[in-house]
C-alpha positions in Angstrom: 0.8 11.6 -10.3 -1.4 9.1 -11.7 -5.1 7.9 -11.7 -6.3 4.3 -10.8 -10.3 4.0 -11.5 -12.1 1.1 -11.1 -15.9 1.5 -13.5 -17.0 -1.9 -12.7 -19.3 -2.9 -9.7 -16.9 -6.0 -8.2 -13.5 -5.4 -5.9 -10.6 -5.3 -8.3 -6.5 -5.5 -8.0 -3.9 -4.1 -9.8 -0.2 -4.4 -10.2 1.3 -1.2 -11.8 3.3 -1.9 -15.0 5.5 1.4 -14.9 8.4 1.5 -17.3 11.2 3.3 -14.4 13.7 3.6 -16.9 11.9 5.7 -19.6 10.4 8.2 -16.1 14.2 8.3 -15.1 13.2 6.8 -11.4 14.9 4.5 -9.5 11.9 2.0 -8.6 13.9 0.8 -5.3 13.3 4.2 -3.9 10.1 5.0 -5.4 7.0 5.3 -2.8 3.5 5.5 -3.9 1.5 7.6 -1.9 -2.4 8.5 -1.9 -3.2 11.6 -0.1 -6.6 12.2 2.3 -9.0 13.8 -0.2 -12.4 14.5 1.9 -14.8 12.7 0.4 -13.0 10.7 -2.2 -10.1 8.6 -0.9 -8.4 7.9 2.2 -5.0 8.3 2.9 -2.7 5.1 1.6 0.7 4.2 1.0 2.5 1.2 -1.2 5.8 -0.2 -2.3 5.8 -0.3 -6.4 5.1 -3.7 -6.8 2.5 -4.1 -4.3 -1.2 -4.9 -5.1 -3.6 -2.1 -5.3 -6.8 -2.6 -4.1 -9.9 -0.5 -6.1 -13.1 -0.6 -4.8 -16.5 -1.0 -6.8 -16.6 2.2 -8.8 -13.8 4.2 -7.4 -10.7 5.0 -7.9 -7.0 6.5 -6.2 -5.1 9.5 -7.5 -1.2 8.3 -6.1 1.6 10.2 -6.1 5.0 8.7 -6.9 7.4 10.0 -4.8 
C-alpha cells in the first residue's frame, strides 16, 4: 500500500518512481488500485506508469496489486 497526498491548493500529477526490482514485482503485471473510502476517495484504478491525478489538498491510499 502506499499514500499519495497532495498539501498544496492547485491540481497536481504524478508519475510513481517505484524501484520493482528491489519490491520483487514484476511491474508488467502490477495494477494500482484505490479502493471506495466513504468520505475520502473514490474508487480508481491505473497502470504503473500512468499519471495520477491529486486534487487540491487531498490525497489516494493505492494498493499495488
Amino acid at each position: 500500500m502506499l499514500s499519495v497526498g497532495n498539501y498544496s491548493d492547485a491540481m497536481k500529477t504524478v508519475r510513481l518512481n517505484v524501484d520493482w526490482k528491489q519490491l520483487g514485482l514484476n511491474p508488467a503485471k502490477v495494477k494500482l488500485k484505490a479502493p471506495a473510502i466513504k468520505d475520502m476517495q473514490e474508487a480508481n484504478n491505473w497502470n504503473v506508469n500512468d499519471e495520477i491525478k491529486v486534487a487540491p489538498r487531498q490525497g489516494w491510499l493505492i494498493y499495488m496489486e
